[in-house]
C-alpha positions as CSV (number, residue, x, y, z in Angstrom):
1,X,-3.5,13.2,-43.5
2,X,-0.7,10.9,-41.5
3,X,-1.1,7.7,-40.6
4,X,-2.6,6.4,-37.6
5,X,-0.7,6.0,-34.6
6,X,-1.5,2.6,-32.8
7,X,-1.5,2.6,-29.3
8,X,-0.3,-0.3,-27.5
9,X,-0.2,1.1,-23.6
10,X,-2.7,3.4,-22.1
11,X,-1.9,4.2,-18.0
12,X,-4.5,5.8,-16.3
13,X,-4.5,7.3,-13.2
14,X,-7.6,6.8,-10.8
15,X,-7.4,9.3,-8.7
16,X,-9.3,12.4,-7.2
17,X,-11.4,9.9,-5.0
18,X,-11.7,12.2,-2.0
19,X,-12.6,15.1,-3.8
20,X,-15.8,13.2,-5.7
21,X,-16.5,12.4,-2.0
22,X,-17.3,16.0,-0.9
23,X,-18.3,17.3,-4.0
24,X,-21.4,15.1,-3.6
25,X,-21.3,14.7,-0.3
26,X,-20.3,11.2,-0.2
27,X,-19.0,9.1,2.2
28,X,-15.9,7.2,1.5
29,X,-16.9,4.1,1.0
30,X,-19.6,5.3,-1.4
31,X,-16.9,7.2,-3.2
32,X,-14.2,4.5,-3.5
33,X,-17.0,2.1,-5.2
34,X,-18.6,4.8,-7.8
35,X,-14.5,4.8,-8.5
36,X,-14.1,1.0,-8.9
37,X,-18.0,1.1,-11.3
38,X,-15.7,3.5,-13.5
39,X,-12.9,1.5,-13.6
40,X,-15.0,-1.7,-14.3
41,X,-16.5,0.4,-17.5
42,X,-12.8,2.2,-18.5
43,X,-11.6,-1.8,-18.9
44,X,-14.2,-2.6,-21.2
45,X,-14.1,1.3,-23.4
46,X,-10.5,0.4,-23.6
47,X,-9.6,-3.2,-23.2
48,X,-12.7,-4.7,-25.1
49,X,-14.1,-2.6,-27.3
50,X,-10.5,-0.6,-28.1
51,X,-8.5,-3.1,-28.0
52,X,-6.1,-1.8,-26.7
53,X,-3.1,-4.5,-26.2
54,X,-1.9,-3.1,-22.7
55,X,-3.8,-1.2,-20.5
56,X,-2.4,0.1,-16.8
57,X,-4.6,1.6,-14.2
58,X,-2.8,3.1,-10.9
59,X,-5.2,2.1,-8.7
60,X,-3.5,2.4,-5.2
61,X,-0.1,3.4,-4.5
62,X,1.9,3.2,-1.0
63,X,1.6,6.3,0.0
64,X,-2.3,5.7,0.3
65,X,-1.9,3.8,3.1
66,X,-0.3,6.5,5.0
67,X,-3.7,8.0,5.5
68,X,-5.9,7.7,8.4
69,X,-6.5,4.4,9.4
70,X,-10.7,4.9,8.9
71,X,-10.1,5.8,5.2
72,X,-7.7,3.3,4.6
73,X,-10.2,0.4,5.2
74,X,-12.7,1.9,2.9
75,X,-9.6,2.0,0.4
76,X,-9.3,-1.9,1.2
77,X,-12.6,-2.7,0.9
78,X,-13.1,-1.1,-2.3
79,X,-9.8,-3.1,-3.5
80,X,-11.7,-5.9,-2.3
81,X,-14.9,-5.3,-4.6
82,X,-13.5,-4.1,-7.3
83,X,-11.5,-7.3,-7.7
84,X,-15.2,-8.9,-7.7
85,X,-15.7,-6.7,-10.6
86,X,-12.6,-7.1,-12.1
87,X,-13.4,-10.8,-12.3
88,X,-16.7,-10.4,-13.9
89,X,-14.7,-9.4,-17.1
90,X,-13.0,-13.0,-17.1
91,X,-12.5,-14.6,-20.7
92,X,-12.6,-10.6,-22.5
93,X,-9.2,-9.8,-20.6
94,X,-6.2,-10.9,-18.5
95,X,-4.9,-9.6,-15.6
96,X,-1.6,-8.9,-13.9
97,X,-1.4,-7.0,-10.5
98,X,1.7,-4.8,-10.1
99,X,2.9,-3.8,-6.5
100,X,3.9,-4.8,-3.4
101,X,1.1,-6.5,-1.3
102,X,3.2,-7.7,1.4
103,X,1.6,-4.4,2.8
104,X,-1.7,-5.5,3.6
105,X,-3.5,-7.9,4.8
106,X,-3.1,-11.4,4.4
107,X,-6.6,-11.8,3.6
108,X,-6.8,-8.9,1.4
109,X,-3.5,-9.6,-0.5
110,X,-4.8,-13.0,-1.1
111,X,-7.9,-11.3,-2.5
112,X,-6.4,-9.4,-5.1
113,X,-4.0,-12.1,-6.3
114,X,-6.9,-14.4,-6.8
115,X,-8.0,-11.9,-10.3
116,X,-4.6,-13.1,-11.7
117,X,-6.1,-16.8,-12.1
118,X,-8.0,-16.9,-15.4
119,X,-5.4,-15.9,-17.7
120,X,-5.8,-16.0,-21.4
121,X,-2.5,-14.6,-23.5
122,X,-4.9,-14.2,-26.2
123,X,-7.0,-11.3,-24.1
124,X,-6.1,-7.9,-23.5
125,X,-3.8,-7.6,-20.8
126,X,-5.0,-5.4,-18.1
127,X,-2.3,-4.4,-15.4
128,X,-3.7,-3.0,-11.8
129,X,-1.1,-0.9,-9.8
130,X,-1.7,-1.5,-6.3
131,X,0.9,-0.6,-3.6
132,X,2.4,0.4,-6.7
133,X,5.9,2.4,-6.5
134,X,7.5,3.6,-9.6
135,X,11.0,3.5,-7.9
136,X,10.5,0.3,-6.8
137,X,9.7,-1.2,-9.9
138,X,12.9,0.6,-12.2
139,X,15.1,-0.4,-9.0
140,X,14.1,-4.2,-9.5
141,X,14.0,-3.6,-13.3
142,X,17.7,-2.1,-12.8
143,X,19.2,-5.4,-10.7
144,X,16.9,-7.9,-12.9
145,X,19.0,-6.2,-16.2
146,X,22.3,-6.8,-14.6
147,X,21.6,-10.5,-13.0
148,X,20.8,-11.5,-17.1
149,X,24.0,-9.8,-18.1
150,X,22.0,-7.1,-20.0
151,X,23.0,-3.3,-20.4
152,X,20.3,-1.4,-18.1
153,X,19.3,0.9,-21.2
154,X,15.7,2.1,-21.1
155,X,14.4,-0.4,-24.4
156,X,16.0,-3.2,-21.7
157,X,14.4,-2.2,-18.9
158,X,10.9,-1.9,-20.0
159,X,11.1,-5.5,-20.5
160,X,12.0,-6.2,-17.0
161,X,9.6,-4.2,-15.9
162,X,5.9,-5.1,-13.9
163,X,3.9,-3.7,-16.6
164,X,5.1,-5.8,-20.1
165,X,7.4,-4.9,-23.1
166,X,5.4,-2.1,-24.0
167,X,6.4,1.9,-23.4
168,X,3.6,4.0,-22.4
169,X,2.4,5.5,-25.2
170,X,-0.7,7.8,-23.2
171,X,-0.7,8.6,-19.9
172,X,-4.6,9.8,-18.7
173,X,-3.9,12.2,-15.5
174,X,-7.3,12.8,-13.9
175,X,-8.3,14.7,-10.9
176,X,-6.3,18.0,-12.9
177,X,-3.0,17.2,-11.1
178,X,-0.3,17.1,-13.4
179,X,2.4,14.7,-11.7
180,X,3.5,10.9,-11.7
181,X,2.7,10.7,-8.0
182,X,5.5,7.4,-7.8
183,X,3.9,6.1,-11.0
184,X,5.6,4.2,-14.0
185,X,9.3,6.1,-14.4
186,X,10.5,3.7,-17.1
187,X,8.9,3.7,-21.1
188,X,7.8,6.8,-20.4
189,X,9.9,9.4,-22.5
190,X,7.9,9.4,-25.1
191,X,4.4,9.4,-23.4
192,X,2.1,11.7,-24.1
193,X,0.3,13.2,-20.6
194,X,-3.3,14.2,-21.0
195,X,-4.5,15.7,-17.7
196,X,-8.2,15.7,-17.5
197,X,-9.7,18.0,-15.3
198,X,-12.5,15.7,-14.1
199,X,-12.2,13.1,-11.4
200,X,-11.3,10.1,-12.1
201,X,-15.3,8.7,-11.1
202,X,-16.4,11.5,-13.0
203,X,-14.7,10.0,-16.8
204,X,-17.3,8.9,-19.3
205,X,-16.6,7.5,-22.4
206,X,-16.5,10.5,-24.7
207,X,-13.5,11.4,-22.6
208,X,-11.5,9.0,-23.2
209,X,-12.4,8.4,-26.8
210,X,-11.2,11.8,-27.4
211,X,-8.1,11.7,-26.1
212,X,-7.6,8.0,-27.9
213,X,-8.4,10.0,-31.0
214,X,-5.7,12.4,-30.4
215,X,-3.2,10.7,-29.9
216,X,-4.0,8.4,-33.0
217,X,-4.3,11.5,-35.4
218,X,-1.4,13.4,-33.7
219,X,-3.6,16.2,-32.8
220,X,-3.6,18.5,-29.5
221,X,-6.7,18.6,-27.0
């Protein structure tokens, strides 16, 4: 049997929102929270009882608020609570938020910033995508490279990157779509994708233990 493989970066997509919504007849603000209760429980499977050094959840990306305007205020008020929730994990982890939030709302920009205050480098760091664009980010990565007088190779640019030093070493794909969908496009040629057919609300902890398992042993799901 081989050794172990440690995993230092897990990105997780939380997606397939809409769909839990008619599945059980939902509407979407019920929806949007069951999703931010699962994300609140995938921090601490992960984060705190894993320990997992890095852990990236794509929460919402720019294109989401291209959709009608009703459903984009339930997106905003579930950012809202689950950065309530997010906070409740305080002094387990550490936060960074990753995007542009010049997009929204004062109030709710301000909101979501404010999970960024108790920071511990000791803790888990837990990075939330939100107005997230994976171009963005290896554009600014690109230019931040060059300013410092460095090469842009990929090992370089991961540094310079929102999401830390570390390459994504799993990439979680639920809602059985198998695409970035504008996430993450640098330290990721080595990632292994595991696209679960489940929405993302719909995830419970045997599922991602599995796939953690995997990717440790080196086996295939």
């Amino acid at each position: 049997m081989g050794e172990e493989r440690r995993i230092n970066h897990l990105l997780v997509s939380v997606d397939g929102n809409r769909r839990y919504a008619k599945k059980y007849g939902l509407d979407f603000d019920t929806a949007y929270r069951k999703a931010v209760d699962k994300v609140y429980e995938l921090i601490r499977w992960t984060s705190v009882d894993a320990g997992i050094p890095v852990v990236s959840l794509h929460l919402l990306s720019q294109y989401n608020l291209q959709r009608p305007k009703s459903e984009v205020e339930s997106i905003l008020g579930a950012a809202c609570y689950a950065m309530d929730r997010m906070a409740e994990l305080n002094g387990h982890v550490q936060y960074t938020v990753c995007g542009n939030l010049s997009l929204l709302r004062e109030e709710v920009a301000d909101k979501i910033r404010a999970v960024e205050d108790f920071r511990n480098p000791d803790n888990p760091l837990v990075n939330l995508l939100v107005c997230y664009s994976g171009s963005d980010d290896r554009l600014r990565a690109i230019k931040s490279c060059i300013g410092s007088g460095q090469e842009p190779t990929e090992e370089n640019l991961i540094v310079h990157t929102s999401l830390g030093k570390y390459p994504i070493d799993v990439f979680i794909r639920t809602g059985g779509v198998v695409r970035l969908s504008d996430g993450p496009m640098v330290g990721i040629a080595q990632t292994r994708m595991y696209p679960v057919d489940k929405l993302f609300a719909e995830l419970e902890k045997e599922d991602i233990l599995r796939v953690l398992d995997d990717f440790k042993l080196g086996r295939k799901l």
